[in-house]
N, C-alpha and C positions, 0 to 999 in steps of 0.2 A: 633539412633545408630544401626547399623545390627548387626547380631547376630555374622558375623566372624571380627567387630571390637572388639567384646565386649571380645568373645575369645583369640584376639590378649592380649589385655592389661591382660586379666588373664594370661594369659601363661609370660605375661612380668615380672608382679608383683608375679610369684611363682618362676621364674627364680634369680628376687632378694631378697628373703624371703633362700632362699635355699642358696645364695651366703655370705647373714647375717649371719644364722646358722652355715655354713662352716665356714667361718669368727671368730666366736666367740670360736666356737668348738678348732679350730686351736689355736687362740691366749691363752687360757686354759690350752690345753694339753700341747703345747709346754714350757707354762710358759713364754713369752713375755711381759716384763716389760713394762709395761702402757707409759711410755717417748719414749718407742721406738713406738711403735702401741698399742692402746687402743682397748678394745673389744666394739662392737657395744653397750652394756649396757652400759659401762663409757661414751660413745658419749654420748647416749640419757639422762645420767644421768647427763654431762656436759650442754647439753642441756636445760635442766630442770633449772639448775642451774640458769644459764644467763636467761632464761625468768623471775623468781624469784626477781631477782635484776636486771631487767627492763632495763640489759645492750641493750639489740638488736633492738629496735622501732627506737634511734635516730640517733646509728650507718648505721642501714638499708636504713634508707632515707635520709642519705647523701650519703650513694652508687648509690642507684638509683635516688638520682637526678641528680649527675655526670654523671651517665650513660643515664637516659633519655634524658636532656637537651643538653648534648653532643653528644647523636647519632641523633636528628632530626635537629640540626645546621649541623653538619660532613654531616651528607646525604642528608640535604637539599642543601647544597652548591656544594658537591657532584658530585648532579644532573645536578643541573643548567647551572656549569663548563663544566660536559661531554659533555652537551647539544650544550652548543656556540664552545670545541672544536670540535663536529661533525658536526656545522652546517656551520663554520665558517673557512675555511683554515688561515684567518691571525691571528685571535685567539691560531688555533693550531701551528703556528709558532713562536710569541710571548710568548705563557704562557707555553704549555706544556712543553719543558724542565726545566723550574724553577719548575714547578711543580715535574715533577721525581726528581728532585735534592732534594727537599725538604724530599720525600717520603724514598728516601735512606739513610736520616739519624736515626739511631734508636733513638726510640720514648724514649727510658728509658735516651738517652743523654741527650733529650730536657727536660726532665720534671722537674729536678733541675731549670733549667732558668724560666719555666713558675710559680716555686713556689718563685723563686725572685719577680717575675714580680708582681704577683697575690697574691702573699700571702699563706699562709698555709689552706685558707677557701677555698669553694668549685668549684671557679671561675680556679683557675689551674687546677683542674681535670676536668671541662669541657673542655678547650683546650686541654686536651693534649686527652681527649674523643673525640673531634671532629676531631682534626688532625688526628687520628688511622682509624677511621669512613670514612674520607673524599676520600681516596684513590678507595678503593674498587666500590664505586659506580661511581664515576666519570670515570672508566676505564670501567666498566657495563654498564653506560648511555652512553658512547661514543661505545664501540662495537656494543651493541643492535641499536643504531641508526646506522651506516652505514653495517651494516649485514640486512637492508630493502631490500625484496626484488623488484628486477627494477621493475618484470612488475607490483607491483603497481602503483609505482609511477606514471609510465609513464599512465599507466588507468588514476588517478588522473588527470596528467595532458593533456590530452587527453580532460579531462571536464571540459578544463580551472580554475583548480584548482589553487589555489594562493600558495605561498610558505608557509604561515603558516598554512591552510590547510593542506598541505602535512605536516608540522611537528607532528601537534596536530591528527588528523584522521587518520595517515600512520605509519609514525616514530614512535611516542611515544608510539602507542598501539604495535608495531613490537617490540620495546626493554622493555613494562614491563615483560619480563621474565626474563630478565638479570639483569634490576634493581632490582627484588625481589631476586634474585639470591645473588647480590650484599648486599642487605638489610638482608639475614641472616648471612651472613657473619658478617656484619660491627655491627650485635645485640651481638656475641659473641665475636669481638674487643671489643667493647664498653665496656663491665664487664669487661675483658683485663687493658684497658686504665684506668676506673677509679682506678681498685686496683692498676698499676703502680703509678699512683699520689697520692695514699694514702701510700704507701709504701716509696717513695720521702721524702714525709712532710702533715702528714695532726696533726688533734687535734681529726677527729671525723672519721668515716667510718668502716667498714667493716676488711678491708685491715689492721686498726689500730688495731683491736679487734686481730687481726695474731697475727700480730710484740708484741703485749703486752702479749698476749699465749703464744709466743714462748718464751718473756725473763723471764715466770715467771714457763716455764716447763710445762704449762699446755697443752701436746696433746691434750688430749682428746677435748679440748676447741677447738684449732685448727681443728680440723676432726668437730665440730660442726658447724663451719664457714664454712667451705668447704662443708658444705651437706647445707647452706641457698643459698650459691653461687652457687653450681649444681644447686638448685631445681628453679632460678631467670634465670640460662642458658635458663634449658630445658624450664619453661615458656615463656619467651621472643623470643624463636625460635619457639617453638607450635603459639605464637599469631602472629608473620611474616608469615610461611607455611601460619594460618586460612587465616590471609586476600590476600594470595597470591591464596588459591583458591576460593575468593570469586571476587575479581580483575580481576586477568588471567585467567578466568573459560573455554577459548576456548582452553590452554593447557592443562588442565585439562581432558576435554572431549577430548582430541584426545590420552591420554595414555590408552594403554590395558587394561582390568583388571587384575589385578593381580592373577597369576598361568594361563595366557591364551600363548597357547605353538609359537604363533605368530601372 
């Protein structure tokens, strides 16, 4: 790690130490009843609580199994879609309008039906995971494939390159930028979608931990939930960037450094 990452993330983490204090300071002075905003100490001490009585392990990974299992379904199909509508004109004349059709209904209408369907377990919140998920990249894998630039191609085929050749060699390494583009987007749907469905109808989640906060008056609890949910954001989008520049490392190396005047 270099010495002005290291500096970065200090400067981050005194910018939020300073924010908590203000925070705290504020809700004190002004005297802000704990139901309307809790002071960061009630968080932590709500917090504390729920570790205590061992609410959070089972809640937690019924969240992120919704979310996981539903965002590599939604993105894998995603892909694949985008794929055949950029590869394929009668594809995209067949499927793509059903497919927007689909996308323009909101996902909070659909999710009553898929908890009929499925049930109140955790099989509704991956659909309605995937279907949130599926949009974003399928629209990414299909621009990034026809935004290839010609004179490859035509290089390609020049060397009597075969068609799938040009897809796997050409196309597909020309649109992982879009598809990773797409894949952070659809990681911060994904937490989106699964609380949509736990908020619907579940028995176990994250989302449930709210709704039961909320009818029992307990902010503080709530703002505890909501700082496991930030901190599962910002993870799951750090580990899309990592592998996005471990992947895509030729756009990587062609951005400036950073404070370079052009």
């Amino acid at each position: 790690m270099t010495r002005r990452a290291i500096t970065q993330y200090l400067l981050v983490g005194a910018v939020g130490i300073v924010a908590l204090v203000a925070w705290q300071v504020a809700v004190r002075t002004l005297g802000v009843p704990g139901y309307i905003l809790p002071a960061p100490t009630d968080i932590a001490t709500a917090f504390g609580r729920g570790v205590e009585r061992g609410i959070y392990p089972s809640n937690l990974a019924a969240t992120l199994t919704a979310m996981l299992v539903g965002y590599v379904i939604g993105a894998g199909a995603g892909i694949v879609l985008g794929a055949l509508v950029a590869e394929f004109k009668l594809v995209e004349r067949l499927v793509y309008p059903y497919v927007v059709s689909l996308q323009s209904l909101p996902k909070i209408a659909l999710a009553p039906l898929f908890v009929m369907w499925f049930g109140y377990g955790v099989m509704s919140k991956i659909v309605t995971v995937a279907l949130i998920c599926f949009f974003p990249l399928m629209v990414n894998t299909m621009t990034g494939i026809l935004a290839t630039e010609r004179d490859r191609l035509d290089m390609v085929r020049s060397m009597t390159g075969t068609r799938m050749q040009l897809f796997w060699h050409v196309k597909l390494p020309s649109a992982a930028g879009h598809i990773f583009a797409g894949l952070q987007v659809a990681v911060v749907l994904s937490l989106i979608g699964a609380l949509v469905g736990e908020f619907v109808g579940s028995d176990k989640g994250l989302g449930n931990l709210i709704q039961y906060s909320q009818a029992s008056l307990d902010t503080a609890g709530m703002f505890a939930v909501l700082g496991i949910l930030a901190t599962i954001g910002m993870v799951a989008t750090s580990l899309v960037r990592f592998a996005q520049r471990r992947v895509v490392f030729w756009e990587a190396a062609k951005r400036p450094p950073q404070g370079d005047a052009g």
